[in-house]
C-alpha positions in Angstrom: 63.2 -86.0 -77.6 60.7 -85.2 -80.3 59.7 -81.0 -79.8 56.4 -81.5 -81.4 54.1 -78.4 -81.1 51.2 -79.7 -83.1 49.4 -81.3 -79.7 49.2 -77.4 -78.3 48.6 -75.4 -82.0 46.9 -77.8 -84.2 48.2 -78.5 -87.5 49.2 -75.3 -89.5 47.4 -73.8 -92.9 47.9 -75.7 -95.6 51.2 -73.8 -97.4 53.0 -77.0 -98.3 56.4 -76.4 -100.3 60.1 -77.2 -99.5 61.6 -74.9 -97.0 63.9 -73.3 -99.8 61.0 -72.0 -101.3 59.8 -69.6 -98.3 61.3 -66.4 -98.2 61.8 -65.3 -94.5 63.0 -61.5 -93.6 65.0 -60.6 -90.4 65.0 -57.8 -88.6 67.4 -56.2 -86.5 70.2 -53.5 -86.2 72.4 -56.2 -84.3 73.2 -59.5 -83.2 71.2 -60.1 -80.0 73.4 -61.2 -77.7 76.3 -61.2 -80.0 74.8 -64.4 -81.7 73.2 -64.6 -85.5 71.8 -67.5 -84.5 68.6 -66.5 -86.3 70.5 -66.9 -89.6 72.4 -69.3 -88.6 69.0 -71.9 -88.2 67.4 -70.6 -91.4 70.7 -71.6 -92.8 71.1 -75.1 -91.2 67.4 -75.4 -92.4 68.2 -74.7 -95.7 65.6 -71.4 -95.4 66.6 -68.1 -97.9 66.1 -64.8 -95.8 67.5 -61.3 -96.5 68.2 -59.4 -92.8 66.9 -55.6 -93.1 67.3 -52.8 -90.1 64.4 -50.8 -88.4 66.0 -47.5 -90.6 65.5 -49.7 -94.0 62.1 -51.4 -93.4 60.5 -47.7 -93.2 61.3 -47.2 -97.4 59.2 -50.5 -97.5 55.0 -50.4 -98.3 53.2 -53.1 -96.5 52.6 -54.0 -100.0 56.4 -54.8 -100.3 56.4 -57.2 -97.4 53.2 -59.1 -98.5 54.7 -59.7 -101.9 58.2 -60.4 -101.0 58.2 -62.7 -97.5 56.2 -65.6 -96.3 57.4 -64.5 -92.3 58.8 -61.8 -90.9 61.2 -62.6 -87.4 62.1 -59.3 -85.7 65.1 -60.5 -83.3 65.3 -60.1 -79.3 67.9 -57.3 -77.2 68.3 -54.4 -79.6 69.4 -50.6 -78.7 66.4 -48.3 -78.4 66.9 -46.9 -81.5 65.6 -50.0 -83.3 61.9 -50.0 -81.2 62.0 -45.9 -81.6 62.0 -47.0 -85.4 59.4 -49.8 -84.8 56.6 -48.1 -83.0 55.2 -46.1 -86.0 55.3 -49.2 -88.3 53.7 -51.7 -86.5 50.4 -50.8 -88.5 52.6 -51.8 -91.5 53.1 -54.9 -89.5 49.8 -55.7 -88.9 48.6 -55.3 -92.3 51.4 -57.7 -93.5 50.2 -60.5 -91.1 45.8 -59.5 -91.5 47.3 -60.7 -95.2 48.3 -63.7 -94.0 51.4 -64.0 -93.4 53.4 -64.4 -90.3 55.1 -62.3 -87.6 57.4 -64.1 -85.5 58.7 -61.7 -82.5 61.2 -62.2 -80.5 60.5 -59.7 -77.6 62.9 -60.6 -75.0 64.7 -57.4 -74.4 66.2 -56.0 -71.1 69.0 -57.5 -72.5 72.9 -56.7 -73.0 71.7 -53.7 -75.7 69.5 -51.7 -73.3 66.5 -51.7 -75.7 62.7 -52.2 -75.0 59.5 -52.5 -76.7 57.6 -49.2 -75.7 54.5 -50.1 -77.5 52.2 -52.7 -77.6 52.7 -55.8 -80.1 50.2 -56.6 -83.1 47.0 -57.8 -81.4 47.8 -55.5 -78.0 50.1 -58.0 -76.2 52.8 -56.6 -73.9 55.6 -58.1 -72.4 56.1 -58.1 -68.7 59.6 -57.6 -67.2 60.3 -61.0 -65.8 63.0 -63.3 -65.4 63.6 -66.8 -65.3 66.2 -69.9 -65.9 63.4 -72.2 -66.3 60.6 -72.3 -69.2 58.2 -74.6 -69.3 57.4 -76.4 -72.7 53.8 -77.2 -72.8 53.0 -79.6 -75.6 55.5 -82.1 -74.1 55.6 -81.4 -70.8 59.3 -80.2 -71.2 61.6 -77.8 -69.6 64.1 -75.4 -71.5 66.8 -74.1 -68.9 69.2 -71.4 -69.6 71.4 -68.4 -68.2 68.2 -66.8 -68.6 65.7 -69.0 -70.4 63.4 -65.8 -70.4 62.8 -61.9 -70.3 59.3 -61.9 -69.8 56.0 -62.9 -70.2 53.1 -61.6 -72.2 49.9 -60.0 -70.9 47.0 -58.3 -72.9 46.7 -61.6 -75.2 43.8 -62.2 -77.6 41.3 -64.8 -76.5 42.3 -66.7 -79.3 45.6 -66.9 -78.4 47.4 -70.5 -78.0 50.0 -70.6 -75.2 53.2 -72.6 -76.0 55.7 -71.7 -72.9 55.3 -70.3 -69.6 57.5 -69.2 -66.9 58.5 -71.8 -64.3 61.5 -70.4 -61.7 60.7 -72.7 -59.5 60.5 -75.3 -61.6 56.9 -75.9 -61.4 55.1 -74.2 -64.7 53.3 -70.4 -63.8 50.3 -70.6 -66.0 49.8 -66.9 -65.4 53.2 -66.7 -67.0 53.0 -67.0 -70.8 56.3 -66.5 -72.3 55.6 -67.7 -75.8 52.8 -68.1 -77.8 50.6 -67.2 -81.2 47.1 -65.8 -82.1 45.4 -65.2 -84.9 45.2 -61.4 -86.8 43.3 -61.3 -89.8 44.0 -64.2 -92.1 47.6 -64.6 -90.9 49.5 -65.0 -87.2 51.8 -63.6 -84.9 54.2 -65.4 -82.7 55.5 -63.7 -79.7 58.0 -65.1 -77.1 60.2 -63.8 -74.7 62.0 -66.6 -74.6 66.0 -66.2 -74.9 66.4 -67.7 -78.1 69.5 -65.9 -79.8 71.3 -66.5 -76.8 70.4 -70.4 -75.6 70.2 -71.2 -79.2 74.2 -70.2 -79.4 75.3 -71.2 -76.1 72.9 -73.7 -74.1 72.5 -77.0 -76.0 71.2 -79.1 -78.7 67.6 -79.0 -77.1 67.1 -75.1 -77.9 67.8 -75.4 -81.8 66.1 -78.4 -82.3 63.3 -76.2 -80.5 63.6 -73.5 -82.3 63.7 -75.1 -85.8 60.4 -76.8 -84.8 59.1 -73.3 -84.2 60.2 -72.1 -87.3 58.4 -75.3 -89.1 55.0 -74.8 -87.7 55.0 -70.6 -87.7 56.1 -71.2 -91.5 53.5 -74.3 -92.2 51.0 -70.9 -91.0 52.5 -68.8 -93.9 50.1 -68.5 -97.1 50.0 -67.0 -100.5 46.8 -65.1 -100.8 44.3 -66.6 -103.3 43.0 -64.5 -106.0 40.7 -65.7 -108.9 43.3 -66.6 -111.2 44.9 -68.9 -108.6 42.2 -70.2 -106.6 43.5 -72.3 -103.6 42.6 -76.3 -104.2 43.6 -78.1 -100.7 42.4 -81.3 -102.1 44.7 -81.5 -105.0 47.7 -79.4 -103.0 47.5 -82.2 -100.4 47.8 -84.9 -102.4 50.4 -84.0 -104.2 52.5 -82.3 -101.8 51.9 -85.8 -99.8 53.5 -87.4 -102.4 56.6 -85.0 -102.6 57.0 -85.4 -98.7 56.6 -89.3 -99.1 59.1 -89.5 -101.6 61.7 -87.2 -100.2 61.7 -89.1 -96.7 62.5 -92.2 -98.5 65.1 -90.8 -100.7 66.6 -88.9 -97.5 66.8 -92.1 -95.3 67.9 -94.2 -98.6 70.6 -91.1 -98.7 71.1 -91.4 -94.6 71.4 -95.0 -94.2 74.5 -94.7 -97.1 76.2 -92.2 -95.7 75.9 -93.1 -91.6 77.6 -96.4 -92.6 80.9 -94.5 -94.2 81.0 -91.9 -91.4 80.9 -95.1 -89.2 83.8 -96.6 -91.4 85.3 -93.6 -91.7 85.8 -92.6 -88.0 83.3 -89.9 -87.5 83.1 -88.2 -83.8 80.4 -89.9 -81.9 79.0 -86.1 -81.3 78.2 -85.4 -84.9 77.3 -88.9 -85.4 74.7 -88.6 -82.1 73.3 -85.2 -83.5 72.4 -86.9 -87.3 71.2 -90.1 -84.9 68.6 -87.7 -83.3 67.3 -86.1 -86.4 66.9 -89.5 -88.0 65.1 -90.7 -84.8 62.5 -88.2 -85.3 61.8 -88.4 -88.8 60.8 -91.8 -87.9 58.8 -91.1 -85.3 57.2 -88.1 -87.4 56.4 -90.5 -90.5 55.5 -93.7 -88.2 52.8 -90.6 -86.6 51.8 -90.4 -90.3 51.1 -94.1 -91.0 49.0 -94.4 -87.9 46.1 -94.5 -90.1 47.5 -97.1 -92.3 49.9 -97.3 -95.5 51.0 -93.9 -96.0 50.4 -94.4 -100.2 46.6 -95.4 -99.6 46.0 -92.0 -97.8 47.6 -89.5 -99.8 44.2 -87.5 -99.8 43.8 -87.5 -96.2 45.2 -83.9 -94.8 45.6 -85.3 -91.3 49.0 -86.8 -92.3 50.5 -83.8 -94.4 51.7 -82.1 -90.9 53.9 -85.3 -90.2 55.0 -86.5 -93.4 56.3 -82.9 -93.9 57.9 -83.4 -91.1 59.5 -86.9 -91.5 61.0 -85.6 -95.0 62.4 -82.5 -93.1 64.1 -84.0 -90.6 65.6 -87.0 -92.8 66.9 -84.1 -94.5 68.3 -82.8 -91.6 70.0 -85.8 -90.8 71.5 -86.3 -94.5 72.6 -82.7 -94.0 74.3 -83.1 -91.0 76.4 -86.2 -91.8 77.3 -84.2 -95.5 78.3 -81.7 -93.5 80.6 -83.9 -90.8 82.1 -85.8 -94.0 83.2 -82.8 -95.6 85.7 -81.7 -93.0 87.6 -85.0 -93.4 
């Protein structure tokens, strides 16, 4: 199943470098739900981050964030302490995203820790008390089912706000239910869900990381490093170029993958590992094949309509490489 969000948010700012170049900072006091699985994705994604508590953020300027982290990710179900510590800091917040950056928040609370968000989010969104096992996936007409797939939904949303999930108990979608989506503040985004993530991430299936990840590819493809005049932004040479890095890193990758997949084959790899690199493979084709719809890839390095997918195609062979290195090195 390919969890592409660009049909429902358009491809993101033009920010293009490898994922181990981003900086990303978490925060939270705890594990929601028990689970890092926050950390655990950047990791799998190969992603740096540092993780800071709501106590700790307050010695940091705005200033700080802007210079220091492409996104910021404050994590779902904390003790009330934590949103006590938020509320006078969210115009820190916002300033850090009118910069343009990103703020990715995870406001499903209500959950085993007690906490809840007291205040309005950046932008004046609230979140709604509201449970459900079913969420429904808009761009692909998908449903994610968990324990609890969600907390809540979101009223108070900007007009320009782009709805990616909403509620659906029934099973049918609740379009007055908007459990996850991201608007524009300033030059930058926020992202707000209260989807379960943390928890169906760690305990519900393959489908929730590999939509998770894709979240965390498109809110950082928003992410941007603010012009000045001795560093002008130049998209036409930045697309090019990164173009070519992408193209060259999907071949390498499926050059790498196509190597390896035949010795874990030979070598008696479980059909579970094997079916996970299979998937990430899968879609890294269908990401690049997306990219050559226009014709040879080489010919249209110029053309910013393919950057999105390429990207994507080289991330996801990487996945795949990543996954069967991984596998291998448990033998």
């Amino acid at each position: 199943m390919l969890f592409s969000l660009v049909a429902v948010l358009g491809p993101p700012s033009v920010s293009a470098k490898p994922l181990t170049s981003y900086n990303v900072l978490i925060l939270k006091n705890s594990d929601a739900w028990g689970s890092p699985s926050v950390e655990k994705t950047l990791t799998n994604m190969s992603i740096p981050y540092d993780v800071m508590t709501s106590t700790e953020l307050q010695n940091k300027t705005a200033q700080d964030l802007i210079g220091t982290y492409d996104m910021i990710i404050i994590v779902s179900d904390q003790r009330q302490q934590f949103y006590n510590e938020i509320d006078p800091q969210m115009g820190k917040l916002e300033e850090y995203v009118k910069a343009g950056k990103v703020l990715e928040i995870h406001a499903a609370n209500w959950g085993w820790s007690g906490g809840r968000w007291l205040s309005p989010l950046p932008g004046g969104a609230e979140i709604q008390r509201s449970y459900s096992t079913r969420d429904y996936v808009i761009a692909n007409n998908t449903t994610l089912i968990s324990s609890y797939a969600s907390h809540g939904y979101f009223t108070g949303l900007p007009a320009n706000a782009e709805i990616i999930t909403v509620q659906a108990p029934s099973g049918t979608p609740d379009n007055t239910k908007p459990s996850t989506a991201i608007y524009t503040l300033g030059s930058g985004k926020v992202f707000v869900t209260g989807l379960t993530i943390e928890y169906s991430v760690a305990r519900k299936g393959p489908e929730w990381e590999a939509f998770y990840k894709e979240i965390i590819m498109n809110n950082l493809g928003y992410s941007s490093m603010i012009p000045t005049p001795e560093a002008p932004v130049q998209k036409g040479i930045n697309v090019m170029l990164f173009n070519f890095y992408y193209y060259i890193q999907y071949h390498r990758n499926l050059d790498k993958y196509n190597t390896l997949y035949g010795e874990a084959v030979d070598g008696g790899m479980d059909n579970e590992t094997l079916g996970l690199a299979t998937v990430q493979n899968d879609t890294a084709a269908d990401y690049y094949a997306n990219a050559s719809q226009y014709g040879p890839v080489v010919a249209n390095f110029p053309r910013i309509y393919i950057f999105i997918d390429l990207r994507k195609a080289a991330l996801h062979q990487k996945q795949a490489v990543g996954i069967l290195e991984e596998g291998m090195a448990d033998w």
